[in-house]
N, CA, C and O of each residue as an XYZ file, in Angstrom:
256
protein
N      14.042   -114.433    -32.458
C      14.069   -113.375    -33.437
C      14.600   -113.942    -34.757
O      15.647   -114.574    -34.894
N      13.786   -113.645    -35.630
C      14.194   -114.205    -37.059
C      15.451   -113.620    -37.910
O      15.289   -112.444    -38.235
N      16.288   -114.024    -38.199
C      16.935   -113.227    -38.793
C      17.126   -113.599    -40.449
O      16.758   -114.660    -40.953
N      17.840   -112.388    -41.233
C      17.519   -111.688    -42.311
C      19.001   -111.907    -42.880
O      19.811   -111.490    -42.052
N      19.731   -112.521    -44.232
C      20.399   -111.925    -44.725
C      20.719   -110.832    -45.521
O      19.948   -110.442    -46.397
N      21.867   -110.267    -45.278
C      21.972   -109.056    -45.543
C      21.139   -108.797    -47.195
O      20.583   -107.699    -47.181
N      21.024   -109.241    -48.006
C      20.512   -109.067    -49.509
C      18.951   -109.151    -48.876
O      18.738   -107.940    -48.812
N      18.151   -109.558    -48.546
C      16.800   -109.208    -48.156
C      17.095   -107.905    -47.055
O      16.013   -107.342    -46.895
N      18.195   -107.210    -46.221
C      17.673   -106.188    -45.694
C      17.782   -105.508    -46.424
O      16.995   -104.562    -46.440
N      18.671   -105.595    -47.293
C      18.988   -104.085    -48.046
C      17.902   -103.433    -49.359
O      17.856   -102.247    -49.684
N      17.041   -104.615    -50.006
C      15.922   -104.951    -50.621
C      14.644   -104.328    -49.806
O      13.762   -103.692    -50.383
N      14.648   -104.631    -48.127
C      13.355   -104.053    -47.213
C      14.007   -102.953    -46.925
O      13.028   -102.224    -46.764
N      15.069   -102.157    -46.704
C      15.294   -101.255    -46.921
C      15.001   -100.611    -47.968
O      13.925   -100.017    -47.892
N      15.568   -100.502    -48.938
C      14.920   -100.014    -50.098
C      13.647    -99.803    -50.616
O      13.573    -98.797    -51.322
N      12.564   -100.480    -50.475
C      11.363   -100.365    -50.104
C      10.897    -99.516    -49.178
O       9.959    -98.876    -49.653
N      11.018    -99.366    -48.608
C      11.213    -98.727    -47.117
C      11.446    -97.139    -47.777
O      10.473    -96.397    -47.903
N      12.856    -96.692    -48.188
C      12.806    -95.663    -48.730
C      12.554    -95.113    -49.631
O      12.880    -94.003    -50.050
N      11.685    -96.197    -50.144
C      11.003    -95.347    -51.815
C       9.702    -94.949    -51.292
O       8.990    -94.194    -51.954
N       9.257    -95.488    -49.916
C       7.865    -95.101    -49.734
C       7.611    -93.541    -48.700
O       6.624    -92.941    -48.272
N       9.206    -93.343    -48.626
C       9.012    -91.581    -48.357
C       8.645    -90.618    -49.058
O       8.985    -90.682    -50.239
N       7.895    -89.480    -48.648
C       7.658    -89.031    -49.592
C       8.835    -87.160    -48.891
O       8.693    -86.509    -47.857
N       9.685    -86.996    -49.900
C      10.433    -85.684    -49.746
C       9.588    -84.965    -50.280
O       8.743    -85.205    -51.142
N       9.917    -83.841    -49.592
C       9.982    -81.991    -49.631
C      10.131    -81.807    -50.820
O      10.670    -82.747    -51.403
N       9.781    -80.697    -51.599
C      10.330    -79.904    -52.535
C      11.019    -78.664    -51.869
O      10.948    -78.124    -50.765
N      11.618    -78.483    -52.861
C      12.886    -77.085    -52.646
C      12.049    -76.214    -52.112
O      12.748    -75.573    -51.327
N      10.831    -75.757    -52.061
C      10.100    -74.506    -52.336
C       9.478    -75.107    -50.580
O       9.497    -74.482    -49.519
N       9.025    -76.378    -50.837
C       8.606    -76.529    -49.246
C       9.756    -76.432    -47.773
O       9.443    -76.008    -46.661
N      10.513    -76.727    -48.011
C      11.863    -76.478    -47.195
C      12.311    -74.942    -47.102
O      12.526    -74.510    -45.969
N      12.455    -74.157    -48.094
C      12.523    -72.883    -48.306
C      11.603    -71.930    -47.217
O      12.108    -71.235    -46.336
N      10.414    -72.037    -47.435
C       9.303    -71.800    -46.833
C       9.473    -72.532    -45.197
O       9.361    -71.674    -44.321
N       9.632    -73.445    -44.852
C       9.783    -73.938    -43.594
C      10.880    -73.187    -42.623
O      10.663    -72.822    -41.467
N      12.264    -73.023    -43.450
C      13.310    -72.673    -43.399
C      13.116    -71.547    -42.731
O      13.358    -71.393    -41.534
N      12.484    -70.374    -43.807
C      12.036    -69.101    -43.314
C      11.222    -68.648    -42.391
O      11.299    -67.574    -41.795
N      10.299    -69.632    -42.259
C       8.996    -69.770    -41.191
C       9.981    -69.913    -39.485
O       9.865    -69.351    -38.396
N      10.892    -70.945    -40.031
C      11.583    -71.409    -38.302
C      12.609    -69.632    -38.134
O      12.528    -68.981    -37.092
N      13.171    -69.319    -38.923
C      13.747    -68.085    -38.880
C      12.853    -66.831    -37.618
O      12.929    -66.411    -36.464
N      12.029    -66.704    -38.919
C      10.811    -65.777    -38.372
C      10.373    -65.914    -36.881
O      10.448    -65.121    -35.942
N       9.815    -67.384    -36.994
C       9.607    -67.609    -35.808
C      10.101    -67.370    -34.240
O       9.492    -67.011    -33.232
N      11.561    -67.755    -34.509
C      12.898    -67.595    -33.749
C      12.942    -66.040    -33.760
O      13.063    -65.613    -32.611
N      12.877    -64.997    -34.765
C      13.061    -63.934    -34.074
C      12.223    -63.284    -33.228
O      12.515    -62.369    -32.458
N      11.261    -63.752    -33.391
C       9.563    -62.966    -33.200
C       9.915    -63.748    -31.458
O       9.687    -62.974    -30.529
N      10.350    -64.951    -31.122
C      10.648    -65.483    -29.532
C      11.567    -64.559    -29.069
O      11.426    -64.043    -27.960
N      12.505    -64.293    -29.810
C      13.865    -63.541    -29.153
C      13.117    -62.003    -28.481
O      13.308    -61.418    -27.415
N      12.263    -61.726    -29.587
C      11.988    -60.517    -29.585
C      10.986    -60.075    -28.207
O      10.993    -59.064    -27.505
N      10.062    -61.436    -28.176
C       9.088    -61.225    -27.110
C      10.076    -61.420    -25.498
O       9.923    -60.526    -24.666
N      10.668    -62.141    -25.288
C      11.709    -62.894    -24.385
C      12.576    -61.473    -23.744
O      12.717    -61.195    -22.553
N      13.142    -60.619    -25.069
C      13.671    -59.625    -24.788
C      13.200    -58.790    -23.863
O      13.892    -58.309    -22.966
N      11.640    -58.514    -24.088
C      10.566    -57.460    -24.068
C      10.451    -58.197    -22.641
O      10.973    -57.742    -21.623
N      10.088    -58.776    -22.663
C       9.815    -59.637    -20.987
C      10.770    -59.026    -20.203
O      10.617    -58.128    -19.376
N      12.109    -59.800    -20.661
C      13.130    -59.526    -19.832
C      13.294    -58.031    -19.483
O      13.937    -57.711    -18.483
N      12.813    -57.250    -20.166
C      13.251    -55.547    -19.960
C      12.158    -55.107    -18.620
O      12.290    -54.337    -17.669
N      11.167    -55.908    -19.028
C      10.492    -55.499    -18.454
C      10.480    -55.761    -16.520
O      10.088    -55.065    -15.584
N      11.083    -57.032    -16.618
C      10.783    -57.526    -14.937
C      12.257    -56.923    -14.592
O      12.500    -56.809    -13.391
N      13.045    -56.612    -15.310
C      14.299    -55.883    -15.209
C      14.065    -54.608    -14.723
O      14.631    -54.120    -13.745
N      13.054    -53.961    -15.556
C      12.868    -52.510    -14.749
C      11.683    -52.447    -13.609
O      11.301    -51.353    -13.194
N      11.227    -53.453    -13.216
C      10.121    -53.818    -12.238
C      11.218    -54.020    -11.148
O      11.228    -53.090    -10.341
N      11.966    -54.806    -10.958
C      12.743    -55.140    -10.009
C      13.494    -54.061     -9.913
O      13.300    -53.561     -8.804
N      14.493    -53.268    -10.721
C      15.046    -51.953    -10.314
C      14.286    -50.477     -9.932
O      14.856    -49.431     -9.620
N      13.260    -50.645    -10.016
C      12.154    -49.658     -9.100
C      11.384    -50.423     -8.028
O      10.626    -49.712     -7.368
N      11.408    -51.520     -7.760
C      10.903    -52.078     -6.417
C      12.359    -52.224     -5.722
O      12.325    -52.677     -4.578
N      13.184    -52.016     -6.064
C      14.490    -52.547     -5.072
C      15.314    -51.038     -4.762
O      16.205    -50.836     -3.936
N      14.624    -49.976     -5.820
C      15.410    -48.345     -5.211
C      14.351    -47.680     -4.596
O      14.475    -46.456     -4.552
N      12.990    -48.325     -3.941
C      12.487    -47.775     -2.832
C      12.994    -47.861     -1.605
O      12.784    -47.087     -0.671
N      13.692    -48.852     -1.619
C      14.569    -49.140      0.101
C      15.945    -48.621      0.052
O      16.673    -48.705      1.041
């Protein structure tokens, strides 16, 4: 394995992170809100489930 002094990693590093390309405020914002949404709209269905095999099982279990 070849190795690198530290002044050439920090140089291929740097390179390295200029070739990211970031988010804007407005795209993060939007993502932000999207994962929100998303998350409630699961809670919400999950809930609905749960009520449901909840009251399936408490009318199959007060026939006996």
């Amino acid at each position: 394995m070849a190795s690198t002094n530290p002044l050439q990693f920090i140089q291929q590093v740097r390179a390295e992170v200029a070739k990211v390309v970031w988010p804007t405020r407005r795209e993060v914002l939007l993502t932000t809100v999207m994962v929100f949404i998303m998350a409630t709209l699961t809670a919400i269905f999950f809930a609905l489930v749960d009520l449901l095999i909840r009251s399936g099982l408490e009318g199959l279990l007060g026939l006996f």
